[in-house]
C-alpha positions in Angstrom: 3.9 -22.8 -6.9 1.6 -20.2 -4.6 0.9 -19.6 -1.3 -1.4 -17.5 0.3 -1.9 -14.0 0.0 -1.7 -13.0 3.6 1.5 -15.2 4.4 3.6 -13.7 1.5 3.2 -10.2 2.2 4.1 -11.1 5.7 7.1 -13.3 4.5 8.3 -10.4 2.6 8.6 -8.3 5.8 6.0 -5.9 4.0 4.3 -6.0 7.5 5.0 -6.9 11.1 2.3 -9.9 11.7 0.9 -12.7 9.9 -2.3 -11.3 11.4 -2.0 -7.7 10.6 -1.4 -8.9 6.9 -4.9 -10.9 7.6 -6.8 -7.7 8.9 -5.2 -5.3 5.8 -6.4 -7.8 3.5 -10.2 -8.7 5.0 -10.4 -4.4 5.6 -9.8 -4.3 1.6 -6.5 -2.6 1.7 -4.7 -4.6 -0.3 -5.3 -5.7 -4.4 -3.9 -7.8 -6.4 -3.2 -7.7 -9.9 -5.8 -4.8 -9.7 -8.5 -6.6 -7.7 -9.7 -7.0 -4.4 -8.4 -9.8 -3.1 -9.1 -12.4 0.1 -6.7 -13.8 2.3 -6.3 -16.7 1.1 -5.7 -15.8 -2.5 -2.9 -17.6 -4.6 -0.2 -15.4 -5.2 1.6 -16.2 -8.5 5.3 -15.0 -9.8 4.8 -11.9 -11.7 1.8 -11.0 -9.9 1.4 -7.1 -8.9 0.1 -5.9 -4.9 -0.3 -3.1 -4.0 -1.3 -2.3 -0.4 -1.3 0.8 1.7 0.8 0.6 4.9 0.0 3.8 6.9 0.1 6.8 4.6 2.3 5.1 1.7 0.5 3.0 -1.0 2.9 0.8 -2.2 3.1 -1.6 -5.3 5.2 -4.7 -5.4 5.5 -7.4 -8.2 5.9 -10.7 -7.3 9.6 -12.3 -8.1 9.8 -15.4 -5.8 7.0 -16.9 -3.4 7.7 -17.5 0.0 6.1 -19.6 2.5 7.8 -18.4 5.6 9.4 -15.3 6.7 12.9 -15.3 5.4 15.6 -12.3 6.8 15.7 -8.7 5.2 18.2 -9.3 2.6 16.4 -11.8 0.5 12.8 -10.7 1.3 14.0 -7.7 -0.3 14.8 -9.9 -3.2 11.3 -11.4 -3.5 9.1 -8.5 -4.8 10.5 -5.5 -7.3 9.1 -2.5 -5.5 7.6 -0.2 -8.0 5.9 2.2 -5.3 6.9 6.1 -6.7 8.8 8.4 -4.4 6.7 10.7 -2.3 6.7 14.3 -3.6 8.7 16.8 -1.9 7.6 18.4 1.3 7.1 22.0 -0.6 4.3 19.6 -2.9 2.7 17.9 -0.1 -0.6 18.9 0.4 -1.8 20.2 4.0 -4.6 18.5 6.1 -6.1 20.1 9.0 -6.6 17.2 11.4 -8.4 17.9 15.0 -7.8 15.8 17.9 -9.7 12.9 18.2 -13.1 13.9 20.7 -12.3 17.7 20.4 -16.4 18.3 19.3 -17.2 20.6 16.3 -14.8 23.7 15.2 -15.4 27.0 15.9 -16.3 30.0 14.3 -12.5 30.9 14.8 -11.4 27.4 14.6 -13.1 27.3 11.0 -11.3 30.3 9.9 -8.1 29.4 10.8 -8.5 25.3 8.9 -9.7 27.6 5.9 -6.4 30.2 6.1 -4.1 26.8 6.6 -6.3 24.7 3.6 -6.5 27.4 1.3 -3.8 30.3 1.7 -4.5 32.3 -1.2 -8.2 32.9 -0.8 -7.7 35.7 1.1 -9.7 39.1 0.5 
């Protein structure tokens, strides 16, 4: 038995709308079994996804193939998740990030994005 791409990773609660599972897919952030895949690809038991839902890429493997969305508790039983812990916050890496429409950094502004990005450069 398989079913669609798209509807099984939104019958397994791995996202909030049958059409936001659509868009992830069509945008290319989603593979399966180490491929890009369409919407409207077969998904298999045993078959890996891995898809990136904000900043977390996870990876599933298939164990049952649902249809339609089915409550917490067993969607959690339809896919092992094999996604690796995040690192601890003293390993994350820091990203300057401007506000959106805030034009080009200063001379100051660059400085300062250099001292947070690389704090050991220093003369």
């Amino acid at each position: 038995m398989a079913d669609r791409l798209d509807s099984w990773i939104w019958a397994v609660r791995l996202v909030k709308t049958r059409s936001a599972a659509t868009a992830m897919v069509r945008a290319g952030h989603v593979r399966l079994n180490g491929d890009r895949a369409k919407a409207a690809a077969p998904v298999r038991i045993g078959d890996e996804v891995r898809l990136r839902v904000g900043d977390v890429a996870r990876i599933v493997v298939v164990r049952e193939v649902l249809a339609k969305r089915v409550g917490a508790p067993q969607a959690a039983a339809a896919y092992d998740d094999l996604t690796p812990p995040p690192p601890p916050p003293a390993e994350r890496v820091l990203t300057a990030t401007r506000d959106r429409g805030a034009g080009r950094p200063t001379k100051r502004d660059r400085r300062l994005i250099d001292r947070l990005t690389h704090p050991f450069d220093r003369d």
